[in-house]
C-alpha positions in Angstrom: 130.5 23.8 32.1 127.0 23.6 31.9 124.5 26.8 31.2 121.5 26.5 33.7 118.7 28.7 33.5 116.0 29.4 36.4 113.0 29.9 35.1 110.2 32.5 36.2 108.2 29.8 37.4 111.1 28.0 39.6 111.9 24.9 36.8 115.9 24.7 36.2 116.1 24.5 32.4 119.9 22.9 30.6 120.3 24.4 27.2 123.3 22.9 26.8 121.6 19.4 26.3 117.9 20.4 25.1 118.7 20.7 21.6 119.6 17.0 21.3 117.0 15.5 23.1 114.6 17.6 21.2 115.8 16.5 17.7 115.6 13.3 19.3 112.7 13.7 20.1 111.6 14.4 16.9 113.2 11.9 15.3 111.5 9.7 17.6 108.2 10.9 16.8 108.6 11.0 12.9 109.6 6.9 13.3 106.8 6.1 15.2 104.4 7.9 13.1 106.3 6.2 9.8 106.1 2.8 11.9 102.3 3.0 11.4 101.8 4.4 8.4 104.3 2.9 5.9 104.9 4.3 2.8 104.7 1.8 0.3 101.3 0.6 1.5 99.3 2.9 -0.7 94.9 2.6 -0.5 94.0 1.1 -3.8 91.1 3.0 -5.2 87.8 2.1 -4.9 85.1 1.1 -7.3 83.5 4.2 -7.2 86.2 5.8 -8.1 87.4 3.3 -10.7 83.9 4.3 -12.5 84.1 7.8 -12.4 87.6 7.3 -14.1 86.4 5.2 -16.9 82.7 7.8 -17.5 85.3 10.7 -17.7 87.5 8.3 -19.8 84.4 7.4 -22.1 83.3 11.0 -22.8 87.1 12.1 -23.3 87.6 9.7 -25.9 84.1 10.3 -27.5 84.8 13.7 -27.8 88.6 13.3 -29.2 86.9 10.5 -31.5 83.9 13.1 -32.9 86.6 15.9 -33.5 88.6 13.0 -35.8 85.9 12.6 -37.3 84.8 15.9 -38.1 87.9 16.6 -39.1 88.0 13.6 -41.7 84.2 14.5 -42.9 85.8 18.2 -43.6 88.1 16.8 -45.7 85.7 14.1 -47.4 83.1 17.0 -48.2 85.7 19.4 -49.7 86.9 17.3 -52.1 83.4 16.2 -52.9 81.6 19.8 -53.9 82.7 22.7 -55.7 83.1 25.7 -54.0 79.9 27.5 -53.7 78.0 24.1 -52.9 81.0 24.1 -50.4 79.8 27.1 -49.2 76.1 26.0 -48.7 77.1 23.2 -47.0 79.1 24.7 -44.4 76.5 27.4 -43.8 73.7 24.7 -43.3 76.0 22.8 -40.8 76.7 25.8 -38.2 73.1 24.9 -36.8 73.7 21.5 -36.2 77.4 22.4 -35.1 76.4 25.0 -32.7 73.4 22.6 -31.2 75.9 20.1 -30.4 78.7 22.4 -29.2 75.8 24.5 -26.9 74.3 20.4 -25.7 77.5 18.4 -25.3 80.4 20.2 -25.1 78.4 23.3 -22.3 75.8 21.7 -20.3 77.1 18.2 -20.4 80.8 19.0 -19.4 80.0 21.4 -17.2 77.0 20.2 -15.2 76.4 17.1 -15.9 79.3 15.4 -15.6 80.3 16.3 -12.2 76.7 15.9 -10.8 76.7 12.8 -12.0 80.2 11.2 -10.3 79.4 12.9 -7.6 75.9 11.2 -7.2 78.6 7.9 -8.2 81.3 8.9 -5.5 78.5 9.1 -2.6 77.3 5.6 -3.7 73.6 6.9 -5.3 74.7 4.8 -8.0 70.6 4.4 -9.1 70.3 8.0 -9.0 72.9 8.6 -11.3 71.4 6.8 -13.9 67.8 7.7 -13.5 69.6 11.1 -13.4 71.3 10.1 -17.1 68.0 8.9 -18.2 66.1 12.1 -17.5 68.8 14.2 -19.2 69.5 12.4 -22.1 65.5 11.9 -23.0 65.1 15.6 -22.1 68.1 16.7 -24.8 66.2 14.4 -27.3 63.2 15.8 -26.5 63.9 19.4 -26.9 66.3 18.6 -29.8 63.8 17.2 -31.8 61.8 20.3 -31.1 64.3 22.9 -32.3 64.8 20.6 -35.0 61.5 20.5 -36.1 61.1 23.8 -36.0 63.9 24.7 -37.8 63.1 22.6 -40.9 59.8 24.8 -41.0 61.6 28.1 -40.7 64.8 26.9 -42.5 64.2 29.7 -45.5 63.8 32.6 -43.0 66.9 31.3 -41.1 69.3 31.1 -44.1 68.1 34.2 -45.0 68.7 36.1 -42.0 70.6 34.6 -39.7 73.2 31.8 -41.7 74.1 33.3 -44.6 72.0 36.6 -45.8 74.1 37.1 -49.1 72.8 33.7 -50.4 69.7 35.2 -51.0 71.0 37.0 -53.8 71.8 33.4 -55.8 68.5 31.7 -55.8 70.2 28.4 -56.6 72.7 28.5 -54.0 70.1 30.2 -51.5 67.7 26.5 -52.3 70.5 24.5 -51.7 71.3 26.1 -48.6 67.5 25.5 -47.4 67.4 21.9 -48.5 70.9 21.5 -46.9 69.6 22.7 -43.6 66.5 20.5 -43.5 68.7 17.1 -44.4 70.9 18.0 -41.7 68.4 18.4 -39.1 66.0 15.3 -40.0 
């Protein structure tokens, strides 16, 4: 026996059969679909691509690399000095340690590096590195600035901003200062 419906708008609808034929249906649609788009026939990545996975590559391992060998020159250095030359060293080094951190691991990581595979990814490949170009003699530029500038204030910042209790110890507060400018030059 078969349930027949009449419905409002005069159509005869068979429920006893509709749910086959419309998982057969389906079926029938998902096989098509599959028949065109196979699985196993995945798009290989383009170059651009490719490129932007190798920059991102290059500045990952330079960073993991410059950790290392911070790491080692930490080591190296505290073996070398006595403890209160230890002490002037590491204070003379947080300038050059923040600089870098503030330069490379901020502004390059995060605006630089996806402005620049973007510019890649759209194909402005000449852009990119005329973009590169201009930011890396701009960091120079303003680096050697700050630089400069700190070698000529390098008393007043070891004074008052690196390490204010080295004042007390002329010896250690000279070292400190000289520290500071070898560093930066």
């Amino acid at each position: 026996m078969q349930s027949v419906w009449k419905s409002s708008w005069g159509q005869h609808r068979d429920y006893s059969i509709r749910p086959f034929t419309a998982r057969a249906e389906r079926l029938e649609v998902r096989r098509q679909y599959n028949a065109r788009v196979p699985m196993n026939n995945v798009a290989k990545p383009s170059s651009a691509s490719r490129q932007i996975a190798r920059a991102a590559g290059t500045v990952m391992v330079a960073i993991v690399r410059g950790q290392g060998l911070g790491l080692i020159r930490g080591i190296l250095v505290a073996r070398a000095f006595p403890a209160m030359e230890l002490d002037a060293f590491f204070a003379a080094n947080r300038v050059s340690e923040t600089l870098f951190m503030l330069i490379a691991a901020g502004a390059l990581g995060s605006a630089f590096i996806p402005t620049f595979t973007g510019m890649l990814a759209n194909g402005d490949e000449r852009g990119a590195w005329r973009l590169a170009s201009s930011l890396a003699n701009l960091v120079v530029l303003i680096l050697s600035v700050l630089a400069a500038l700190s070698a000529v204030g390098a008393p007043w910042i070891v004074r008052y901003l690196l390490a204010p209790g080295f004042s007390n110890d002329a010896a250690l507060f000279s070292l400190t200062v000289e520290l500071l400018r070898i560093q930066l030059a």
